[in-house]
C-alpha positions in Angstrom: 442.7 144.8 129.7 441.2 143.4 132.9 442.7 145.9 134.8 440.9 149.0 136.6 442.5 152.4 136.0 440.9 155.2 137.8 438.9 157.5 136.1 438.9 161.1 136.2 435.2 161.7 137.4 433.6 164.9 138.9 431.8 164.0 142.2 428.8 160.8 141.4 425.7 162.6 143.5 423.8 159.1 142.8 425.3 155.3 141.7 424.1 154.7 138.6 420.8 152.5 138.8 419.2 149.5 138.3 419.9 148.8 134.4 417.3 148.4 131.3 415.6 146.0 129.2 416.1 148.0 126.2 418.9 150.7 125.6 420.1 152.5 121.7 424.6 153.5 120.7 425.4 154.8 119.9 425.8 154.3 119.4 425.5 156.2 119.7 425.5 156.7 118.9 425.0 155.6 118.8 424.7 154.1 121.1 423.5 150.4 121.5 420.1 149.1 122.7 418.6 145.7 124.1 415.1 144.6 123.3 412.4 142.7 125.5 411.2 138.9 124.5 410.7 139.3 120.2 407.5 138.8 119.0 404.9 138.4 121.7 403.1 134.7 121.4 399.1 135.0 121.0 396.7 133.2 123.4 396.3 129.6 122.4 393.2 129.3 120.2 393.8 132.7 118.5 395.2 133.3 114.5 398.4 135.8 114.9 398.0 138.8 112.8 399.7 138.4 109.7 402.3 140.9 109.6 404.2 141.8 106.3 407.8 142.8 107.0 408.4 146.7 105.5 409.8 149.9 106.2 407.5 153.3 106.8 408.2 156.4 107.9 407.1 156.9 111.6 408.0 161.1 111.9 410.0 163.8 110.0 410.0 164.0 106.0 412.5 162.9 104.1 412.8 166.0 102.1 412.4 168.6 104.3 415.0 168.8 107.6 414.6 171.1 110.7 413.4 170.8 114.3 409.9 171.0 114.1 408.0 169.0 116.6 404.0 167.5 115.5 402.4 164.0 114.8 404.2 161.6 111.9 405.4 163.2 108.9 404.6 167.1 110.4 407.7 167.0 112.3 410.8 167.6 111.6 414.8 166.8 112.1 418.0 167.5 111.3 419.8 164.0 111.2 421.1 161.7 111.1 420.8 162.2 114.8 421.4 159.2 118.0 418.5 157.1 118.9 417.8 154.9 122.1 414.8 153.4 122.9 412.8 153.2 126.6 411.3 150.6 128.4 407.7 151.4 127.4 408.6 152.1 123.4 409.6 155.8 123.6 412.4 156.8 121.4 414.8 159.5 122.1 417.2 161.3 119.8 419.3 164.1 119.7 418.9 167.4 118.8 420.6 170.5 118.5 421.0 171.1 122.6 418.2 169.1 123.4 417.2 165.8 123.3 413.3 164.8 121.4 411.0 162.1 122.6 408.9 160.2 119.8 406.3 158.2 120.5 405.2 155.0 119.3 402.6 156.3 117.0 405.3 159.1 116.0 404.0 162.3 118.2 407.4 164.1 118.5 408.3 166.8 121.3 411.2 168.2 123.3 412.3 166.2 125.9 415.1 167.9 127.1 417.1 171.7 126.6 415.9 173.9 124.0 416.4 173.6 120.7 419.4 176.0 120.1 420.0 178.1 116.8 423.6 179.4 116.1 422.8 182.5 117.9 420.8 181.4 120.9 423.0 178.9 122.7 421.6 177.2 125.8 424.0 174.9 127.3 422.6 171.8 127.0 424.8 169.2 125.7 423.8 168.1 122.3 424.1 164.7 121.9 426.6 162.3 119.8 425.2 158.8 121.8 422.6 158.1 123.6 421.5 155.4 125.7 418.2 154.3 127.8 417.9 153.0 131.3 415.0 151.2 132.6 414.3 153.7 135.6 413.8 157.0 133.5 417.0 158.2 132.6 419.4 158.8 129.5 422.4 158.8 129.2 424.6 160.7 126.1 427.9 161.6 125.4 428.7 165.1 123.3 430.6 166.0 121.0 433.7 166.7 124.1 435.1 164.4 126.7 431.9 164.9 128.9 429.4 161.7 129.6 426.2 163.0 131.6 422.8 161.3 132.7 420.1 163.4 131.7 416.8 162.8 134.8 413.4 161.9 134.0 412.7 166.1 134.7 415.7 166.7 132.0 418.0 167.9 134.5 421.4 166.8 133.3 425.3 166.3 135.4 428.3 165.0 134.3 429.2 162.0 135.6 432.6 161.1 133.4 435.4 162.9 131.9 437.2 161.3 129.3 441.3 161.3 128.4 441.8 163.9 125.8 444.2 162.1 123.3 447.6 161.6 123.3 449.0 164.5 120.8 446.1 166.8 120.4 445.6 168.6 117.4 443.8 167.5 114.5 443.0 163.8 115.9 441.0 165.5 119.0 437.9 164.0 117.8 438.4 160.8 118.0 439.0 160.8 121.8 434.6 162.1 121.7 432.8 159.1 123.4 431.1 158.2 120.0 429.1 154.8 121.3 427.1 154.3 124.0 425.1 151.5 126.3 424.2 151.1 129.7 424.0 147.4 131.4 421.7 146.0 133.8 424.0 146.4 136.7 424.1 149.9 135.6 427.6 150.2 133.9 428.4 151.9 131.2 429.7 150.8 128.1 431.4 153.7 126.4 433.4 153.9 123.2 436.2 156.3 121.6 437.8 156.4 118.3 440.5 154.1 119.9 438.9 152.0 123.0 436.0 150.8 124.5 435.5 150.7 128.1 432.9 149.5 130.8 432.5 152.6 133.3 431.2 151.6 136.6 428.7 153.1 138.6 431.6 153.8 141.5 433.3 156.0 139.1 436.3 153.3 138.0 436.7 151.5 134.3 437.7 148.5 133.0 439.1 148.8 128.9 437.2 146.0 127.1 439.5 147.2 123.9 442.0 149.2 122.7 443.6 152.0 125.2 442.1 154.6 126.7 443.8 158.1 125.4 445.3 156.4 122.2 447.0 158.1 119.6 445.6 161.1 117.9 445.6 161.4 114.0 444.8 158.3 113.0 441.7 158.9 112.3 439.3 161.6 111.1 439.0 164.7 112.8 435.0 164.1 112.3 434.1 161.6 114.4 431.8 158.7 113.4 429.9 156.5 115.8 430.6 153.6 116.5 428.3 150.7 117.5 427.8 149.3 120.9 425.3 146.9 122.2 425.1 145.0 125.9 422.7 142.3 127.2 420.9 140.9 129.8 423.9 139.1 130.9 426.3 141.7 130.5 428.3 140.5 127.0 428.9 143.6 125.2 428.5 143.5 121.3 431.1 145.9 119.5 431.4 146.9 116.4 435.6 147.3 115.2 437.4 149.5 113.6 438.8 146.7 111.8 435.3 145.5 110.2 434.6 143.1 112.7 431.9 142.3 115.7 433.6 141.6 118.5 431.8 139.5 121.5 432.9 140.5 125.0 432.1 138.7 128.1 432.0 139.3 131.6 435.0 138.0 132.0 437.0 140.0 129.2 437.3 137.2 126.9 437.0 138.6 123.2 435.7 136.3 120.8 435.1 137.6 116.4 430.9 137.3 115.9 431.0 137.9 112.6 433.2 139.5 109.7 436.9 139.5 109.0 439.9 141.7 110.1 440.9 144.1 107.8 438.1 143.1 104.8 436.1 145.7 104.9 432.3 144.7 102.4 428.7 144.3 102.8 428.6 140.8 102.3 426.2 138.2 104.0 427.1 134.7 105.1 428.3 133.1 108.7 431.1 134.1 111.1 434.4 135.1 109.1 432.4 134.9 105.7 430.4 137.8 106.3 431.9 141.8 105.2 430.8 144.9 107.1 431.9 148.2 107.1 431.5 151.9 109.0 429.0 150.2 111.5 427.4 153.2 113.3 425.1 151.8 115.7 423.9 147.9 117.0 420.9 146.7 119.1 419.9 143.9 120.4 416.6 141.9 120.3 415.3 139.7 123.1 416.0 136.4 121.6 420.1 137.7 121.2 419.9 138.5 117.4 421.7 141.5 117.2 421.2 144.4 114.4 423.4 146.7 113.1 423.2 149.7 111.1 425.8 150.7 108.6 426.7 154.1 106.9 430.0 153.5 105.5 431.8 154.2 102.3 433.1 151.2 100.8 435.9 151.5 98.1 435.3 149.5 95.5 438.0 148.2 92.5 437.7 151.1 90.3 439.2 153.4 93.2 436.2 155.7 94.1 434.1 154.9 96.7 429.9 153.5 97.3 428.3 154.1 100.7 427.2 150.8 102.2 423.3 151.9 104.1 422.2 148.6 105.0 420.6 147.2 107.9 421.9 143.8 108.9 420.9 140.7 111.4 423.4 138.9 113.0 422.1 135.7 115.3 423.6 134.4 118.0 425.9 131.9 115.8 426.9 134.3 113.6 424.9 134.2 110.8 424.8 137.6 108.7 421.9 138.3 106.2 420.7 142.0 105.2 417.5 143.1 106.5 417.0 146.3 105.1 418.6 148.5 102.7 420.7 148.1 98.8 424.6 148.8 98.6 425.0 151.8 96.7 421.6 153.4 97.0 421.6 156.0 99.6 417.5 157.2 99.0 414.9 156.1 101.4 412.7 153.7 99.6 409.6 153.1 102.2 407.2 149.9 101.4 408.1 146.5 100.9 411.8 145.2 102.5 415.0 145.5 101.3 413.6 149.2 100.3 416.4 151.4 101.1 417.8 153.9 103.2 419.3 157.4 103.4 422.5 158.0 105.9 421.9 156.2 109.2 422.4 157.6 112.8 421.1 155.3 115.1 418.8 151.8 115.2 416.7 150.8 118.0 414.2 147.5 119.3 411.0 147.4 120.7 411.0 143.5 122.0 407.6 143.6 119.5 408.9 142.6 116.0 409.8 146.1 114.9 413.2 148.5 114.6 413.6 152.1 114.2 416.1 153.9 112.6 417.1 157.1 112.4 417.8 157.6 108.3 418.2 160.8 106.6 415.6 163.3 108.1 413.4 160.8 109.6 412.8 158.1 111.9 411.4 154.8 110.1 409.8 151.7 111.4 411.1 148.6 109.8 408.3 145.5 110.6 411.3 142.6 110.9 410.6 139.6 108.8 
């Protein structure tokens, strides 16, 4: 696993940079993201503002879907799309060959491409993960073999080419690079169906897990995102296939966060005690607690199945309690937390106190206890 395999890469025109403070999965998604300090600390002498933990929707309508861009709950999307966050609070998420920037105060626009109908077709990648570095740039992976950086002007190149599976056929999708995360020594973190690797910016890559071309059919011919997180340090944060979160370090030792193998739930408590399950997207917050945003379907005894959309905390011991969301109840519910949530795509931190997620057709703030 510690061993460098070459890469099949089309020609690097720039090293990847200097990395970011806060990055999205991931995940996608999405693609993961890191946060900046938590909760800033008021000047001494002041009262902090008293803030009361909930969930409100920052753009699109949850009724309505489309790509409309406007202020708040005049715009529109078509989700649940990839999210990433910048350096100054901007979120990005994916669109139909384009990528949309969102505001902190939820004014939407295209960022990137032009949004693409299915009889105008621009060529634009549209995105499966995305991920955030602290100079400007994205990066995002599609739904192919391709891994591009997308330029502060939206110019895009492709900068990786994934293994196509072994066997082909019906299992093709899961060789997509459905998590992504950028470090600060500007590697990537990208994950597939069957491995995780850490891409670096010379063009080799490390596996962190699994293999790299795997065997297709094993899974489904959709592919789901998968969770991916990195921080300051470098650790990478991954969510498994076999409903665990796996701690990586530096050196490649693996270590089990939180959850069990093979005991798939949505159950809070510490290390091994805690369930998880279809974990689409993580992020990180500045003080290591990590986030993760699940979308599964959970069998349960009678043999039919309840989608698990919950939002769940996990600190840096282990310790699993659900921040947002109810087993079972896939509706957005805005006001006071738990509330719930419709399907989720991607989760984000802003180093402030606050997440966003990208749920149903919209992108909500969730105030963190």
């Amino acid at each position: 696993m510690a061993s460098t395999i070459t890469l099949r890469l089309r020609p690097l025109l720039n090293t990847i940079g200097a990395g970011l403070s806060m990055a999205l999965c991931i995940a996608c998604g999405g693609g993961g993201s890191s946060g900046g300090a938590g909760n800033p600390t008021p000047p001494v002498g002041t009262t902090p503002p008293v803030v009361t933990p909930a969930i409100s929707v920052l753009a699109g309508s949850p009724t309505e879907s489309g790509e409309v861009d406007g202020s708040g709950t005049a715009a529109r999307f078509i989700g649940p799309t990839p999210l990433t966050i910048d350096a100054s609070g901007n979120l990005y998420a994916g669109a139909s060959c384009a990528i949309r920037k969102i505001t902190s105060s939820g004014v939407v626009s295209l960022y990137a491409g032009t949004y693409c109908t299915s009889t105008s077709q621009n060529g634009f990648p549209t995105a499966f993960a995305l991920a955030a570095a602290s100079d400007g740039r994205l990066f995002m992976t599609d739904y192919g073999l391709d891994v591009f950086e997308v330029s502060p002007t939206g110019a895009t190149r492709t900068v990786a080419v994934l293994e196509a599976p072994t066997g082909g056929g019906r299992g093709a999708g899961i060789g997509f690079g459905n998590g992504l995360a950028v470090d600060a020594a500007g590697n990537l973190i990208v994950t597939t169906g069957f491995g995780a690797r850490r891409l670096s910016p010379s063009g080799g890559y490390t596996m962190l897990e699994g293999t790299a071309s795997g065997e297709a059919g094993f899974n489904t011919y959709v592919p789901e995102r998968r969770g991916v997180a990195v921080d300051a340090a470098g650790t990478v944060y991954l969510a498994s296939y076999d409903a665990t979160i796996l701690r990586i370090d530096t050196a490649g030792k693996t270590t089990v966060l939180a959850g069990s193998s093979g005991q798939p739930g949505a159950r809070d408590g510490t290390g091994a005690e805690a369930r998880f399950y279809g974990i689409v997207a993580l992020a990180l917050d500045g003080r290591g607690n990590l986030y993760a945003a699940e979308s599964g379907l959970l069998p349960d005894s009678s043999g039919t199945s309840t989608r698990s959309t919950l939002i769940r905390k996990i600190t840096p011991a282990g310790v699993v309690t659900t921040i947002a969301g109810k087993p079972g109840v896939n509706e957005l519910q805005t006001g006071a937390l738990p509330g719930s949530l419709s399907l989720l795509g991607g989760i984000a931190v802003d180093g402030k106190g606050n997440l966003y997620a990208s749920s149903g057709s919209t992108i909500v703030k969730i105030v963190l206890p």
